[in-house]
C-alpha positions as a LaTeX table, in Angstrom:
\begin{tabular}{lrrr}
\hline
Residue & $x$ (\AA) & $y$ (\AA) & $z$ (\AA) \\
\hline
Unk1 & $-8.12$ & 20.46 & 37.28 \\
Unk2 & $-8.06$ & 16.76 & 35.83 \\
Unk3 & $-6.00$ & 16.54 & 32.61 \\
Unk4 & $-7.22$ & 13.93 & 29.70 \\
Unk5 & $-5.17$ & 11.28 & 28.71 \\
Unk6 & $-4.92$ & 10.26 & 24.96 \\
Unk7 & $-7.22$ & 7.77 & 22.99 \\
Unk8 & $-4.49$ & 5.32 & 22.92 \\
Unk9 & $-4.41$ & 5.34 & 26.95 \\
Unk10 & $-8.28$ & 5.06 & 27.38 \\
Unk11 & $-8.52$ & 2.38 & 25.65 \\
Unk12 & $-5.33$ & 0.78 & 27.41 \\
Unk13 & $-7.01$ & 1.32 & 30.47 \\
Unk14 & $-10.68$ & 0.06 & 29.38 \\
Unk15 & $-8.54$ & $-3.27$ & 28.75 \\
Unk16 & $-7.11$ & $-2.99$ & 32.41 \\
Unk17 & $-10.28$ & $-1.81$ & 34.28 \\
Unk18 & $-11.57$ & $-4.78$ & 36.52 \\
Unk19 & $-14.63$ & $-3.21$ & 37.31 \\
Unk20 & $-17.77$ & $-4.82$ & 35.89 \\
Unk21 & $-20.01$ & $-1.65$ & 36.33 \\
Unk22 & $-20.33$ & $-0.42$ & 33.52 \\
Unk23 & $-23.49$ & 1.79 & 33.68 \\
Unk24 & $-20.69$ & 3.58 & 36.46 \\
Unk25 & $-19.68$ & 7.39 & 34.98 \\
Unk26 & $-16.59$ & 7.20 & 36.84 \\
Unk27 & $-15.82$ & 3.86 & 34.98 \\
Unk28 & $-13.03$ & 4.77 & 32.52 \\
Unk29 & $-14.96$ & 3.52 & 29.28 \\
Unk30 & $-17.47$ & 6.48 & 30.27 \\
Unk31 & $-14.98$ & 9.56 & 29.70 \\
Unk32 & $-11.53$ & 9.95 & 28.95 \\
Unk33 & $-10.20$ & 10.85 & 32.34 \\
Unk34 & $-8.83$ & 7.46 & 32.96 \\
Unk35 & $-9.07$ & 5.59 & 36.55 \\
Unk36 & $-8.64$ & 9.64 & 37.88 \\
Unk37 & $-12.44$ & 10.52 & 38.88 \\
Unk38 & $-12.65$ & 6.66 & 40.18 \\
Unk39 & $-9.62$ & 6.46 & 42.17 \\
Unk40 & $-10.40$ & 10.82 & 44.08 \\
Unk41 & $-14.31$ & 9.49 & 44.79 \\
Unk42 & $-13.07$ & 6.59 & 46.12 \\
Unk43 & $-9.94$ & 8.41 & 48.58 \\
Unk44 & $-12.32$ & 11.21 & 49.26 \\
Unk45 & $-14.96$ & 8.62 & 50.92 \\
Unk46 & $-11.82$ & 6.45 & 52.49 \\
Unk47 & $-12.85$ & 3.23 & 50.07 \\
Unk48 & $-10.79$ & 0.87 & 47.88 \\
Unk49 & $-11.75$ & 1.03 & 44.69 \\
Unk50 & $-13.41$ & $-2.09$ & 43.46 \\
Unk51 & $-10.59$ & $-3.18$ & 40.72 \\
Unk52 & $-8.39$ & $-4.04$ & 44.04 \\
Unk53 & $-11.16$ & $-6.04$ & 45.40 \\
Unk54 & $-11.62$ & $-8.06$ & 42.00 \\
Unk55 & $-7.80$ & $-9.24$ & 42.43 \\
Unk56 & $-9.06$ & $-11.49$ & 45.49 \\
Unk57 & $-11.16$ & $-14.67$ & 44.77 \\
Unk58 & $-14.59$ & $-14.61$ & 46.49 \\
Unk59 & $-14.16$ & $-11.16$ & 47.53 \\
Unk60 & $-17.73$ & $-10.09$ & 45.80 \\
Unk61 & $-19.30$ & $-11.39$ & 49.28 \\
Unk62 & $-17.57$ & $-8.46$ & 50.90 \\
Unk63 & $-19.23$ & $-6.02$ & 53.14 \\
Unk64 & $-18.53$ & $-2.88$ & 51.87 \\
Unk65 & $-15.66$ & $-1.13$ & 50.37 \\
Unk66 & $-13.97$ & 0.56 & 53.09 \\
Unk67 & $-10.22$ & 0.14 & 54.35 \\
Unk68 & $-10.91$ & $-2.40$ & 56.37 \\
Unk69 & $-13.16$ & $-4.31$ & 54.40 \\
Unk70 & $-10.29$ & $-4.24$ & 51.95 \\
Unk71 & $-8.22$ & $-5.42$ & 54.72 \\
Unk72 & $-10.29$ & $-8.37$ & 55.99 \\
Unk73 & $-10.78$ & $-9.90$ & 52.50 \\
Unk74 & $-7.08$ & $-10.22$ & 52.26 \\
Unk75 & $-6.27$ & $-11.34$ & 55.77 \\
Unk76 & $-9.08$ & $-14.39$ & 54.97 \\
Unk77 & $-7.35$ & $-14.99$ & 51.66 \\
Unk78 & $-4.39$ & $-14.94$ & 53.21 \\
Unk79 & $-5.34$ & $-17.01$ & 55.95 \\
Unk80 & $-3.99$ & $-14.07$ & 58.24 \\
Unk81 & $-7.10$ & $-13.31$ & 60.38 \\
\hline
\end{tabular}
């Protein structure tokens, strides 16, 4: 069962969510289950969720959001190939 988290920590996390999709119901501006629904969809289909990506310049041309996507993003930012 997923517990709801107060108005006060929506709205601290609406201020902290990276993600641009909007129009997303998982995004946490949608409900007030906070990064919860976002963060199980995304371990239950072995992804990253996008947030992480958005810390990485350039990484919008990624391939997908897998593991190793994740992984190659930050190796080329890194300069770690």
């Amino acid at each position: 069962m997923i517990k709801t988290i107060g108005v006060d920590s929506v709205d601290t996390l609406n201020k902290i969510c990276t993600c641009q999709n909007l129009s997303c119901p998982l995004h946490p501006s949608n409900h007030s289950q906070g990064c919860t629904p976002c963060i199980a969809k995304n371990l239950k289909l072995k992804e990253i969720p996008s947030c992480f990506f958005n810390l990485i310049p350039n990484a919008e041309k990624r391939d997908g959001d897998t593991f190793k996507c994740f992984a190659k993003v930050v190796s080329e930012q890194t300069g770690q190939e």
